[in-house]
C-alpha positions in Angstrom: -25.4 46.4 -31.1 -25.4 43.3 -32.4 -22.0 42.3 -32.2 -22.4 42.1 -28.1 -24.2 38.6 -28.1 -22.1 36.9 -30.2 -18.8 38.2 -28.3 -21.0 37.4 -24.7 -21.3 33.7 -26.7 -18.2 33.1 -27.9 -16.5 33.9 -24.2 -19.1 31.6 -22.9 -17.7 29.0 -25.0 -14.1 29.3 -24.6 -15.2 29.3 -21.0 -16.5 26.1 -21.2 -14.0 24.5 -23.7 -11.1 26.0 -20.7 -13.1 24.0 -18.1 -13.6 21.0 -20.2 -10.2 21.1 -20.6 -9.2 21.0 -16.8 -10.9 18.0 -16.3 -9.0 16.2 -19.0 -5.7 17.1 -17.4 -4.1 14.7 -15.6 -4.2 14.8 -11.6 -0.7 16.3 -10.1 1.5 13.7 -9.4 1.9 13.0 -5.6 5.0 13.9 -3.4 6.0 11.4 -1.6 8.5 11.5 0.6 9.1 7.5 0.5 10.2 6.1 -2.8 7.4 5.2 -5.3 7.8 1.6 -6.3 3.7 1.5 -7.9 4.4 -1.7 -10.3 6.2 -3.7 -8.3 6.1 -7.2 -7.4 7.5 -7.4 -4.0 5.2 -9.4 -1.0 3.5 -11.7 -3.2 4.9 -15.1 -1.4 4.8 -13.6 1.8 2.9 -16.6 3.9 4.2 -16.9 7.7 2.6 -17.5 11.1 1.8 -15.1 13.5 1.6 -15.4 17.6 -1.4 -17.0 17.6 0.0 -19.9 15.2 -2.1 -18.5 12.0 -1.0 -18.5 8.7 -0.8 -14.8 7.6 -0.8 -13.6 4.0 -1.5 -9.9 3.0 -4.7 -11.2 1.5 -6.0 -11.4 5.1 -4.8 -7.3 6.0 -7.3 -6.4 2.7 -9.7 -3.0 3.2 -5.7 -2.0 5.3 -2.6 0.3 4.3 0.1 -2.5 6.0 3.2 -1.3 6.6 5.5 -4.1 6.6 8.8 -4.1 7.9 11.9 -6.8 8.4 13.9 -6.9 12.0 14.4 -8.5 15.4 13.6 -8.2 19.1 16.7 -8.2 20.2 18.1 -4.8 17.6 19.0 -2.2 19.6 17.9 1.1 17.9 16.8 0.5 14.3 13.8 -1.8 14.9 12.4 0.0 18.5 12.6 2.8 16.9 10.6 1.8 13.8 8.1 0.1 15.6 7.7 3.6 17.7 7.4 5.7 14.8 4.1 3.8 12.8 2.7 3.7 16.2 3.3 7.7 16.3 1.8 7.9 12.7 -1.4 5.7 13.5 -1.8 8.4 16.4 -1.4 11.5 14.2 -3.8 9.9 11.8 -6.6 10.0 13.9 -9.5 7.8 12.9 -8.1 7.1 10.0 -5.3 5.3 12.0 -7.5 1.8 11.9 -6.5 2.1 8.4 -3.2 1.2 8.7 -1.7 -2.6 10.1 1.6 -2.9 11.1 3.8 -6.4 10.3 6.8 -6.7 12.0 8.5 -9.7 9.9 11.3 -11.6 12.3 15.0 -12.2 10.6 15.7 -14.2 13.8 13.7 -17.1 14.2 15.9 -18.7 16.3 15.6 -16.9 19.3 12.2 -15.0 18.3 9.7 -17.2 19.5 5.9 -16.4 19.1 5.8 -15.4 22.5 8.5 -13.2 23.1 7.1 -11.6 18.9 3.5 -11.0 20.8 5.3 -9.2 23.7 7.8 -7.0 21.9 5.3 -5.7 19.0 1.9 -5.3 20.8 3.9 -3.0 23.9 4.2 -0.7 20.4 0.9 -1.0 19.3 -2.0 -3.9 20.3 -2.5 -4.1 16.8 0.7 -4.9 15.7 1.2 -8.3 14.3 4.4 -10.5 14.2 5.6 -13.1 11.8 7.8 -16.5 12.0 8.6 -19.1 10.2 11.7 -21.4 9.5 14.9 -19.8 8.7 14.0 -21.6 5.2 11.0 -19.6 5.0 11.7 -16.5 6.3 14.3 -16.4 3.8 12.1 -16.9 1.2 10.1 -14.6 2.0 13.1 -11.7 2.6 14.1 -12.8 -0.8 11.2 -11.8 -2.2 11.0 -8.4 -0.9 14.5 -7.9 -1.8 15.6 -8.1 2.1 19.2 -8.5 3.0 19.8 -10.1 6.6 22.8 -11.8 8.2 24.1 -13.6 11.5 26.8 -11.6 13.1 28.9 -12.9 15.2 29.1 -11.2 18.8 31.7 -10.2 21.3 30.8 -13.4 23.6 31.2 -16.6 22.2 27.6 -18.4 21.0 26.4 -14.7 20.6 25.0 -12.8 18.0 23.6 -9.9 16.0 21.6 -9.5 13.1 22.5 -6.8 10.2 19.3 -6.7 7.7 17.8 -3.9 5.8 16.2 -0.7 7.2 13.0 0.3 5.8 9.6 -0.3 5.6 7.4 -1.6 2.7 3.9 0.2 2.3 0.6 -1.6 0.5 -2.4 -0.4 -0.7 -5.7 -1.7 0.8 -5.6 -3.7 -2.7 -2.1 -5.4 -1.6 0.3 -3.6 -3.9 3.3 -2.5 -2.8 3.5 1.7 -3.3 6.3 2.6 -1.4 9.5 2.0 0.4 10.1 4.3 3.5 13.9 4.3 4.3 14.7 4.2 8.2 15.3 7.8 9.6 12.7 9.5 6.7 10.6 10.3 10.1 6.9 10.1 11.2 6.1 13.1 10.2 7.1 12.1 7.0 4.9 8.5 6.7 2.1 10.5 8.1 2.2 12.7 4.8 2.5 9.6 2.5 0.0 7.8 4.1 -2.8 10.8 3.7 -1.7 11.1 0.2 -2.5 7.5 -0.3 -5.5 7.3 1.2 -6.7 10.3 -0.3 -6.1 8.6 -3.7 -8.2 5.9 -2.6 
């Protein structure tokens, strides 16, 4: 009879010790469907103007997740289609949408003037913002992310393409960089990696 207690206390215990021990494990890792780069140093010279002829750092998008991402007015596919997407994910984020600033860098200063930036970004989303700077700058500044870009000559003479890299950078609302979305990965896709990181705070 009196062995009962003292088995009723020792399951108690391991009980305890068990859930003590669940709180010491670490939390699961998250999926991401972008590529983790936590721990990098990418963005941290990033200083352009915007439309409104601001200086814009990612100090100023603080409290934000920005999704930042390198291209042109004039690229036929790659950029629209980009653009279209975050706009699509701020949707299908609901409220939470407010938490997350696009930056549309330019890689064609030249013939993207703050005007025609304004125009193209905001018929995406009116919260969209759009950098310039000198082609000295906006090198920099590509050089720092680790952003390829190039002049390509067109068919017609005096014309022109750009080639440049296809994918997004994502920060924190602390201004790290956590992840690089690769063009094509989807909305769907953003949308996921985007909940994960918020829900990590």
């Amino acid at each position: 009879m009196r062995r009962r207690p003292l088995l009723t206390i020792a399951a108690l215990s391991a009980l305890v010790l068990a859930t003590g021990c669940d709180k010491l494990m670490p939390a699961k890792p998250a999926n991401y469907n972008a590529v983790d780069i936590t721990g990098a140093a990418y963005g941290k010279a990033l200083s352009l103007t915007d439309a409104e002829g601001r200086t814009r750092t990612l100090a100023d998008f603080g409290g934000k997740y920005v999704v930042v991402f390198f291209g042109f007015t004039q690229c036929p596919d790659v950029c629209p289609g980009t653009l279209a997407e975050l706009a699509q994910v701020k949707k299908a984020l609901g409220p939470d949408g407010d938490k997350v600033q696009g930056v549309f860098i330019t890689v064609d200063p030249d013939r993207d003037t703050a005007e025609v930036l304004k125009g193209y970004v905001t018929a995406f989303d009116p919260s969209f913002v759009a950098l310039r700077g000198t082609p000295e700058q906006v090198a920099a500044v590509a050089k720092d992310f680790k952003v390829f870009y190039q002049k390509v000559p067109g068919k017609e003479p005096g014309s022109y393409t750009m080639d440049h890299t296809a994918g997004s950078y994502v920060f924190d609302t602390k201004g790290n960089v956590r992840l690089f979305t690769r063009y094509g990965t989807g909305a769907d896709a953003l949308t996921s990696d985007l909940k994960q990181l918020m829900k990590a705070g």
